[in-house]
C-alpha angles and dihedrals in degrees: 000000000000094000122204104255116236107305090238088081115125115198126217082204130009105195127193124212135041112217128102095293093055099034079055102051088045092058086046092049101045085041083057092051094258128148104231137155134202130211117183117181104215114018134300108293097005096139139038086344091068092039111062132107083266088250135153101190151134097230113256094195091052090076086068085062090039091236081147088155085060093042089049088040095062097031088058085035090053091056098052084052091050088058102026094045110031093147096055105024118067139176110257122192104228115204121207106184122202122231123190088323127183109242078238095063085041083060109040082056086059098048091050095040085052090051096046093057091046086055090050095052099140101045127114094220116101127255131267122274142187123247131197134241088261101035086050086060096040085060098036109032102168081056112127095252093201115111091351109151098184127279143253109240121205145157133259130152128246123215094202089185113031090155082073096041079057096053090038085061083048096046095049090048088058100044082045089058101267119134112218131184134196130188081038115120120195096234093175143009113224113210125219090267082072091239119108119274091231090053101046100126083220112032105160089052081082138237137168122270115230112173148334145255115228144199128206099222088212100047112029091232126148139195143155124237124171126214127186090228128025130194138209116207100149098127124198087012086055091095088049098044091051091050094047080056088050092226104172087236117127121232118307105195149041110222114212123185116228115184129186129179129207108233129177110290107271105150131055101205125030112276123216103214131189122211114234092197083062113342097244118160123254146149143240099196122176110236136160085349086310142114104225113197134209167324119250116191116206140150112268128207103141136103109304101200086059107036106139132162115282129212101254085051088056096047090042093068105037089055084056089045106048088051102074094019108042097158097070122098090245086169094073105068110177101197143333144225133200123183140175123242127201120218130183107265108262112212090190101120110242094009109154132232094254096045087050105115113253089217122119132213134220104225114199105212114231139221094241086059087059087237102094100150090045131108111195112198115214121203126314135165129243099245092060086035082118094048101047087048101060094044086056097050086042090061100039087049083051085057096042092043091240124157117193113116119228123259103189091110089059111032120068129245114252096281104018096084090105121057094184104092106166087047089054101048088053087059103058089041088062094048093034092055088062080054090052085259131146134229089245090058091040080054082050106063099038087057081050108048103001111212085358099070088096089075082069093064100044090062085054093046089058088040122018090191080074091072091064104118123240084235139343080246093073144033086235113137132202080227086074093053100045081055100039077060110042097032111029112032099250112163118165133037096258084055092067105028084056122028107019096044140013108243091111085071104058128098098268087028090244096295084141088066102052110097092048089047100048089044093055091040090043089051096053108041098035101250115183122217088265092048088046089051091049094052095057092039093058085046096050087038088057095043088058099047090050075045099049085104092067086067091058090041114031 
């Protein structure tokens, strides 16, 4: 169990939130030398993280908006992951056919393909290029041929597990001295008067924040630690969390819901689609043996913690897709997804979801909000997480007068110290096969951990029961969960069904592998027969929410 450290500890940093954005400004902070420590309520990467498109990309569509510094931000931002993350970051051809187009529209895309390599100057992914109608079938053969004029190809990246990008972010801040917590909620922000913030008889009269008062979500245990800066990077739960510390801000964000569903595979290359019904953006990309649909883009005002795909998204997206690919079975959907995105609030009267800027802002917090000594981090997107990390810690090492420059443009991520990733496969086939593993499972654990997955084999190597597999349906080893345990915090079933393995991903969403996966976790963290019902109760519960659909299409 991840237990709370002694309650004396005082914090250079206390950081809140746990998704791409915070694990990425933990690993800033402890690579500057910092003390910081980390809470996440749920788990690394629970919320918008886990729930993207699975993209690393400039945004193409941006241009349109000339947003060209977000467009050269995540250009710039796509080729450090590419070199930081290789393991988890990989080059993706993206398709935009051409149907019945003006020679204007055919235009306006070369303009802005020109434009898009000029911004990515400096990247190692080849240019764009013009296909033919029949080059454009010969690549895409299950393309609607009827009124296809031919496609622009270009190149963007695809980040197929960002739930483990995330953790990768988590795992170097801790080697690197950070202390992180999941399943730990901030229930309160104590002000420098020692009394908590939500209890201050005169809260708007100001004050500085300095520290928080925490609760393990498993355990039930508090504590208090201070901190001389604290930062928010809770994403779409900011809004909530300022107004549970009744600051006298208005609203900082516009939440918008994205859905996508996994469908059974039907294109080779990512598709940029355009909606007829009102000629939104979205994407068919391959992924895990998938097409995986989306994204949606409507206004959100509902319960986070339960946001789930509806019927009308669903259909939404299979009438765009079937569209341009009529071949593909669009009735089976596998499983679905459904996050919450922050935006930076637009004040432009009328502006729609889609048209709302993707950048984010970096809020001081004021005396007068009774938060002085607090950072709040607004929006973002995955592919500038890095970015907007090291802007954020800039600016926290310019209040705590602190000098050290930041490195996490330079330094891999845990796994990604090795770019040679056939090479590498071959490797652990080599040593696997000596475990009674197969090249598919030895596949398996590179795409999992990169140049990490020895550390695998060494838990076999000190006991061969580890190599049994969860269940014949999937290359999932005890081995995983032992280190899932021991090395990367996980603590419930959900943990490591959905963001240490993949086995949430698959067609039955890994219910196969359950009860080997609750014996092996009950056995090592102590889990009663309550705690055990609990547990698969939590998985089944989140199946059926990804399978709420199925009610709707039978």
């Amino acid at each position: 169990m991840n237990s709370l450290p002694n309650q004396s500890e005082t914090y250079d940093v206390i950081l809140l939130g746990g998704g791409i954005v915070g694990s990425g400004i933990a690993r800033d902070c402890a690579q500057r030398g910092l003390k910081v420590a980390l809470y996440e309520r749920e788990d690394y990467g629970y919320g918008t993280t886990s729930r993207s498109t699975r993209l690393i990309h400039g945004g193409l569509r941006y241009l349109e908006m000339l947003d060209f510094g977000l467009v050269r931000q995540d250009l710039k931002e796509r080729e450090i992951l590419l070199k930081i993350a290789p393991h988890r970051v990989q080059p993706l051809p993206f398709i935009l056919p051409f149907y019945r187009c003006s020679l204007l529209y055919r235009l306006k895309v070369r303009v802005g393909m020109l434009l898009y390599d000029l911004l990515s100057y400096d990247k190692t992914l080849p240019n764009h290029r013009y296909l033919t109608r029949a080059e454009t079938l010969a690549m895409e053969e299950g393309l609607n041929a009827k009124g296809l004029q031919g496609a622009a190809m270009y190149y963007d990246c695809q980040v197929a597990f960002p739930e483990r990008l995330c953790l990768d972010n988590i795992l170097s801040a801790q080697r690197d001295g950070a202390s992180v917590f999941n399943h730990t909620e901030v229930i309160d922000i104590l002000t420098a008067q020692n009394q908590p913030f939500n209890k201050s008889p005169s809260p708007h009269l100001g004050g500085k924040a300095c520290g928080v008062r925490v609760r393990n979500r498993l355990t039930g245990e508090e504590s208090e630690f201070r901190g001389r800066l604290i930062i928010n990077a809770t994403g779409a739960w900011v809004d909530r969390l300022l107004k549970g510390w009744k600051t006298p801000l208005p609203p900082q964000l516009r939440l918008t819901k994205g859905i996508h569903f996994a469908a059974p595979r039907a294109n080779k290359n990512a598709l940029v689609l355009f909606s007829k019904k009102d000629r939104r953006l979205m994407f068919a990309i391959p992924w895990l043996g998938y097409s995986w649909i989306g994204t949606t883009d409507t206004d959100f005002d509902a319960n986070l913690d339960t946001v789930h795909a509806l019927r009308d998204e669903i259909a939404y997206l299979q009438e765009t897709v079937s569209e341009y690919l009529p071949q593909g079975d669009w009735s089976e959907v596998y499983f679905t997804n459904a996050g919450v995105r922050a935006l930076v609030h637009d004040n432009r009267p009328g502006a729609s979801e889609s048209a709302v800027s993707r950048k984010h802002g970096v809020l001081i917090h004021a005396h007068s909000e009774g938060l002085e000594g607090m950072i709040t981090v607004l929006g973002g997107k995955l592919t500038a997480y890095r970015d907007i990390a090291e802007e954020v810690v800039n600016r926290a090492c310019e209040l705590l007068e602190h000098t050290m420059e930041g490195r996490t443009a330079a330094t891999p991520l845990p796994g990604g110290e090795r770019n040679d990733l056939e090479y590498l496969k071959a490797e652990m086939g080599r040593a696997g096969s000596e475990y009674g593993l197969t090249q598919a499972q030895a596949d398996y654990l590179v795409f999992l951990y990169g140049a990490e997955a020895y550390a695998i084999l060494n838990r076999i190597e000190h006991d061969a029961s580890l190599a049994e597999p969860l269940s014949r349906a999937y290359p999932d080893i005890k081995a995983q969960v032992v280190h899932a345990i021991e090395a990367e915090q996980a603590q419930t079933l959900n943990d490591f069904l959905l963001r240490r393995s993949l086995l949430g991903f698959t067609k039955d969403q890994g219910e196969q592998a359950i009860p080997a996966l609750i014996e092996t976790m009950a056995a090592r963290l102590g889990w009663g027969a309550e705690r055990v019902a609990e547990e698969r109760a939590a998985a089944l519960a989140h199946i059926a929410r990804t399978r709420q659909h199925r009610e709707a299409f039978p």
